[in-house]
N, C-alpha and C positions, 0 to 999 in steps of 0.2 A: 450361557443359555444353551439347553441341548432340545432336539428334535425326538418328541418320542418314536417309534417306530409305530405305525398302523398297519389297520388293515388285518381280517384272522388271518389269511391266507397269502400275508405277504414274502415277497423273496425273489421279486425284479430288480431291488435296489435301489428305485425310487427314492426312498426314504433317507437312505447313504447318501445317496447323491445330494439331495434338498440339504442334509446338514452336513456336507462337503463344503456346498456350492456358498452355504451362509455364514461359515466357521473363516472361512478360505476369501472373503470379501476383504478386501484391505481397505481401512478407513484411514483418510490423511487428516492431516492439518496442516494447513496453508500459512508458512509466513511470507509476509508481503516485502518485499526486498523496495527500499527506495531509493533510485538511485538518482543522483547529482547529476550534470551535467558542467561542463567545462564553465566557469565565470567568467566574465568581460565586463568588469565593473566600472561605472561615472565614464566612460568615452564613450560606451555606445556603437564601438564602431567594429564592425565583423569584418575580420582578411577571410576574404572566401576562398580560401587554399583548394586544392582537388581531393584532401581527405573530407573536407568539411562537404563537398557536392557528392563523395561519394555516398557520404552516413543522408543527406538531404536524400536521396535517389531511393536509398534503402529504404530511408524512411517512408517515403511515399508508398512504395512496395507495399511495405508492412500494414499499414494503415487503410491500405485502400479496401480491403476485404470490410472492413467496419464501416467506412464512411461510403463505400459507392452501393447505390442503390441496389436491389435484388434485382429488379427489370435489367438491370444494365446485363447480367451474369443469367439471362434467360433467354437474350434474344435467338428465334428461331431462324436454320438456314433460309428460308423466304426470304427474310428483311435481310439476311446479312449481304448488301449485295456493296457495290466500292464505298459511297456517299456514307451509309451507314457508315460501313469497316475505318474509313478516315475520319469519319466524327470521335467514333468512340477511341481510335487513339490518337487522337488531339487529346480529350476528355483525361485519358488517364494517365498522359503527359505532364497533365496541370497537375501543379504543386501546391497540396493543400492549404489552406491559413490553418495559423495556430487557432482561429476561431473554430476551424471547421474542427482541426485536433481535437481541442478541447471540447467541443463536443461531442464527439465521438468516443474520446475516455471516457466524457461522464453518463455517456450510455450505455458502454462496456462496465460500468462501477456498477450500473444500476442492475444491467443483464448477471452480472455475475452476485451482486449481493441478492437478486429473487430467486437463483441457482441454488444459491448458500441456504435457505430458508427454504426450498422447496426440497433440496435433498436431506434436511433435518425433518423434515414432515414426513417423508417416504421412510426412512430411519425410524421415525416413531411407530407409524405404519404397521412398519415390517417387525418391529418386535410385538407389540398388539396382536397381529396375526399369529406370528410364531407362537405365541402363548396360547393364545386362545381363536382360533380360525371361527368362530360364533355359531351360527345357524346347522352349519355343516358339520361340525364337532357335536353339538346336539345331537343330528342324524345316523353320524357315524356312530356312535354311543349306544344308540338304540337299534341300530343292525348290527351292532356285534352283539348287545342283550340278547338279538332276536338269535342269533347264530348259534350262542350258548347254550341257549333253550332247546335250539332245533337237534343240536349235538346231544343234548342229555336224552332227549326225547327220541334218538336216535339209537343210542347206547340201552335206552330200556328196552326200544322194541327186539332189538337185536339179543338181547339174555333174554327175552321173554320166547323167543324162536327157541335158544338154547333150550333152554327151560322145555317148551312142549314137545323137541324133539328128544329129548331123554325121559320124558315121560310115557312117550307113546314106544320107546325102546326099553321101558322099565315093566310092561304090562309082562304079566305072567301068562305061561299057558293056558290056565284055568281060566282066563278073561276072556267076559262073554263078547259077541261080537257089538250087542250096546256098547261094551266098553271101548272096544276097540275105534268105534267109527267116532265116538267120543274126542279120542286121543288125535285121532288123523286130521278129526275137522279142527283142533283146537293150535294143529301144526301150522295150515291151510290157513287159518287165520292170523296167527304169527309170523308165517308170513309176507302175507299181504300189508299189515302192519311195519312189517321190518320196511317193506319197500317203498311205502308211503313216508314213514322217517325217511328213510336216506332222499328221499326226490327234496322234500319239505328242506335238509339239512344242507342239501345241494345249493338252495335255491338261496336260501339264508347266508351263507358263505360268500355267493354271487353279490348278496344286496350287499353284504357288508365289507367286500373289495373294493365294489364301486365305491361307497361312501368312504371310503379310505381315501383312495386316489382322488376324490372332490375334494377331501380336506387337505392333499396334499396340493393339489393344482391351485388352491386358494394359497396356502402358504409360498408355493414356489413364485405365482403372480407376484406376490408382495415383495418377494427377494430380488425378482425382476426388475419391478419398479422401481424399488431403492437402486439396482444397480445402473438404471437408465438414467437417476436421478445425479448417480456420481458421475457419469460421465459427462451430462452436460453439466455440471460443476467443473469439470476439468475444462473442456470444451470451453465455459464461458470467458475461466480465470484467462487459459492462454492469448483467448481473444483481447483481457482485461488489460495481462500484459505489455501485447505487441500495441496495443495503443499508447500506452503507458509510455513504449519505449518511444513511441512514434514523435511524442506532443513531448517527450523530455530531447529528443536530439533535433526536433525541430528548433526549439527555446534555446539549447545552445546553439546553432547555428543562426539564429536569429541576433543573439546577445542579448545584455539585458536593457530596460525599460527607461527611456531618461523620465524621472516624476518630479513636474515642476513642485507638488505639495510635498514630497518627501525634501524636508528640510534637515541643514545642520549650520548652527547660528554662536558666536562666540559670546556669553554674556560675561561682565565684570572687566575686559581687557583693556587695560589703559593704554590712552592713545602715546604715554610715556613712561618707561623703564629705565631705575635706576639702578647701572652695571652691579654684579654683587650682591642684589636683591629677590627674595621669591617673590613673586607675582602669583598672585592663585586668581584663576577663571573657571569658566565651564564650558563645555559643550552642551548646547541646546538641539538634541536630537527628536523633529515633530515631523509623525503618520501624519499630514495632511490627510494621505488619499481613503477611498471608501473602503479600503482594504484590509485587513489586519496581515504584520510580515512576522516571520518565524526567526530570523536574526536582525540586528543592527551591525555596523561597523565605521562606526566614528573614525575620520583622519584628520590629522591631524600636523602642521608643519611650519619652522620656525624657518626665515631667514634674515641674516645681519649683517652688514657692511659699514664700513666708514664711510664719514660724507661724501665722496667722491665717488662711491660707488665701485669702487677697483680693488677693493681690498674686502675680501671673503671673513667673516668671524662665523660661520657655521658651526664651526667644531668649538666653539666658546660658548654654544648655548646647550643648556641642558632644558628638557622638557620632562615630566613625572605627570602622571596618571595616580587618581587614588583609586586603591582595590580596598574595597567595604572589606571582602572578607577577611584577606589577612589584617584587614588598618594599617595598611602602610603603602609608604609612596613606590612607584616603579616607573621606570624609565621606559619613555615612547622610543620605540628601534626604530632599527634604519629607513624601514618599510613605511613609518610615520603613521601606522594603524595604533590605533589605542586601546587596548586590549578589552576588550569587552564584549559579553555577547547576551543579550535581551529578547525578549519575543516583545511588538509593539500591536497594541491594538489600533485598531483607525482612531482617527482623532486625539491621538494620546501622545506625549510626550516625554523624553526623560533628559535628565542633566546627566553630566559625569566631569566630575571636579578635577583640575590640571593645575600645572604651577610651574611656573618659567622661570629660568633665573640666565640671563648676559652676565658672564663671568667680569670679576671688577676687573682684568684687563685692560677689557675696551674700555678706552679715553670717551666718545663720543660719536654718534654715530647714526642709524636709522635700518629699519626692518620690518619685515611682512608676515604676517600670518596668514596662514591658507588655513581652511575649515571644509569641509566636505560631508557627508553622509552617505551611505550606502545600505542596502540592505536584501539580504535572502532568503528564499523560502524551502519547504522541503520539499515543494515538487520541481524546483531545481531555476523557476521563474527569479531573477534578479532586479533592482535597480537601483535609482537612487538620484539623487540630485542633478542634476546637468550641470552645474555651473558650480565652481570651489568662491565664499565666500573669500577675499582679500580683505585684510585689515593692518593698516601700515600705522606703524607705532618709533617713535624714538626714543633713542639709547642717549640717556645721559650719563658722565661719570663719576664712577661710585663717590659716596659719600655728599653727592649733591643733593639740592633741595628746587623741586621739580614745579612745588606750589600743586598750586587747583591742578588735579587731572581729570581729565573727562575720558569718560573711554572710547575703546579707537572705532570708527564707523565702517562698517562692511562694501565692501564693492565686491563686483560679479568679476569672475575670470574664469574663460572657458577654457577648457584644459586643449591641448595644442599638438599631444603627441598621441599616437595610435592605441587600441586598445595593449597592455602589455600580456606577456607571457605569465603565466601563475608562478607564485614561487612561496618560501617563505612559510610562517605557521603560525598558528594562535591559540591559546585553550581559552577554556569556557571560563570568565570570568566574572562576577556578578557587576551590577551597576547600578548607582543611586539614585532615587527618582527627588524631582524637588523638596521634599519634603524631607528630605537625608536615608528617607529608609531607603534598605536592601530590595533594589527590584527582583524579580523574579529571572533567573536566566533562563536560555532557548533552550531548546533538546538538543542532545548532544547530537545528535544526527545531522548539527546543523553549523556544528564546529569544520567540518571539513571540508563546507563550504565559503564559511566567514578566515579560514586559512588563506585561502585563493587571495585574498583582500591587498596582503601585502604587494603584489608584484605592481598593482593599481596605486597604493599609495607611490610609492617611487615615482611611478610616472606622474600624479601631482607632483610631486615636488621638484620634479625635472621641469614641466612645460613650466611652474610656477616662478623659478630663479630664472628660466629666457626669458620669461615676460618681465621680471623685474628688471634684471641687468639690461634688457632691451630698451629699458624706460630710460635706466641711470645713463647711458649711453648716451642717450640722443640729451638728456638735460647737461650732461659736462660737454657735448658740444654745442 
């Protein structure tokens, strides 16, 4: 889009400058970076180390421009006298809630998305103007017609002066003096006429700069506007940000959420295994809460011993996962996360099919299954179950006949060791809903948080073999 040049008698540069100033506007686009925060998944329990208070401190920092009131950042020297000066820093001591956070982000979302919408308005605006400035561009139009006019009318009177002054220099000797005063008055009148054009052409010129320059100061306003309109877009987004970052490193130093209604339940598992054999179950992973979550992360963990309890067959059990998509089985790792990543709506539920096998080795024997849930989102909020489901099931040997099985009944067990370190990794894998179809997986933005997952299973299955062998223990004495 170009800026005509106006104005008859232009040549201040105005006009440069306005399509400099409009050419020369840099238009962004915003992407939204989201970021994660550290996980501490099913313990719940936050080591408040001195990096973690110093990102908390920071935080507060950051956030308080958003969440502390305008009065607070106005008070006048009068009031500020001690009683004031120690309130207010008590006041900005205190360490927001994620309530307060969260509020304040979703103020910052709103302030920055009427930014977004209000700087496309001024942008529409300001090309509307640029095109067509309305009322003024009419004006201008017809004070330069008028200028035109006054200029041509200007030009005639001016050859009509030529004219009668070569006339009255054209009279012959023999011209009577009728003639002559003829010629003189007809100078005298050319003129008075030439003088009258140039005042009239002067005047015309005048009306039609001004009316230039309206039409330019209308268009330059509008450029103005748009560029007021981008800065508080910048302005709002940074503010959008530093909340952003305020309410995600609060959430990780908080940890994530125990939800008694986020469940994970074993259906199908018999309360008896026969060594040598698959066993297929499932995981029953149910959003209880009001919430929809952006990943799952089913865990999942076998342990088996002889009757005595002393003797370890861990590494005799295989555990397999099915993936829908390739159709085929895969081994649950060390990490005892089962590879799978879902978005779950409130209320909703998904299965995801397993299958055990106790190697025919084992003679005879006895073992636990642990079951757990967890789950993350992408504004970096975690949780999940608080308590890993126990299900204690026996090992018979192979080639036995086991009779009636009934499956094995779940008990609570709260997990016993501290939140762990991250570690470990996982891809995006799909997952079968009751019904056998292909669930829908998470966004991948949310694999790199359902990673973090592994370092959590371990420590199930750590606190889960002390509380078992702690049992077998005390029953062989």
């Amino acid at each position: 889009m170009s800026v005509v040049r106006t104005g008859a008698a232009a040549g201040d540069g105005s006009e440069s400058h306005l399509l400099l100033f409009y050419l020369g506007r840099k238009i962004c686009s915003v992407t939204l970076r989201e970021e994660f925060p550290q996980w501490l998944p099913l313990f719940f329990r936050t080591q408040k180390g001195s990096l973690l208070k110093i990102r908390r401190i920071l935080a507060t920092a950051v956030v308080a421009a958003v969440i502390t009131p305008a009065a607070l950042l106005s008070v006048t020297p009068a009031f500020a006298d001690s009683t004031s000066a120690a309130k207010t820093q008590a006041q900005s001591q205190e360490k927001p809630t994620i309530e307060q956070l969260e509020k304040a982000a979703a103020e910052a979302k709103k302030a920055y998305d009427d930014a977004v919408i209000a700087e496309k308005a001024a942008y529409k605006h300001m090309e509307e103007i640029l095109d067509n400035p309305g009322p003024t561009l009419v004006k201008y139009e017809e004070a330069r017609k008028a200028a035109v006019a006054a200029a041509t009318a200007k030009a005639t009177a001016d050859q009509a002066l030529v004219d009668a002054k070569a006339a009255l220099a054209a009279l012959p000797g023999t011209a009577t003096e009728a003639e002559k005063t003829a010629a003189e008055q007809a100078v005298t009148d050319a003129e008075a006429a030439a003088k009258t054009a140039a005042a009239a052409k002067t005047a015309a010129d005048a009306q039609a700069k001004a009316a230039g320059t309206a039409v330019d100061d209308v268009r330059v306003a509008a450029v103005q506007k748009y560029s007021v309109a981008q800065r508080a877009t910048k302005k709002a987004l940074d503010a959008k940000n530093a909340a952003d970052k305020a309410l995600a490193d609060a959430r990780a130093e908080e940890g994530c959420v125990p939800e008694q209604k986020f469940t994970a339940v074993a259906k199908g598992l018999p309360s008896k295994i026969v060594a040598g054999t698959w066993v297929s179950f499932s995981i029953r992973v149910t959003n209880g809460t009001a919430k929809a979550v952006d990943g799952i992360v089913p865990v999942a963990m076998f342990h088996a011993m002889d009757k005595t309890g002393t003797v370890d067959y861990d590494k005799l059990v295989r555990l397999q996962w099915f993936d829908a998509a390739s159709k085929s089985w895969k081994a649950v790792g060390n990490d005892h996360v089962v590879g799978v990543t879902t978005a779950l709506k409130a209320g909703a539920h998904v299965d995801v099919s397993l299958r055990v096998q106790v190697d025919a080795k084992v003679k005879a024997g006895s073992g636990m299954a642990f079951v757990a849930g967890m789950y993350v989102n992408k504004d970096g909020s975690c949780g999940g179950s608080p308590e890993a489901n126990e299900y204690a099931f026996e090992i018979t040997a192979a080639g036995s006949n086991p009779g009636k099985v009934d499956d094995a009944k779940p008990s609570k067990v709260k997990p016993v060791v501290p939140a762990p370190k991250p570690q470990g990794g996982k891809s995006e894998l799909p997952v079968t809903t009751p019904d056998g179809a292909l669930a829908k997986t998470g966004s991948s933005s949310v694999v790199p948080q359902l990673a973090l997952a592994g370092g959590a299973a371990v420590a199930v299955g750590a606190g889960a073999i002390f509380v078992v062998r702690r049992r077998k223990a005390g029953s062989a004495a």
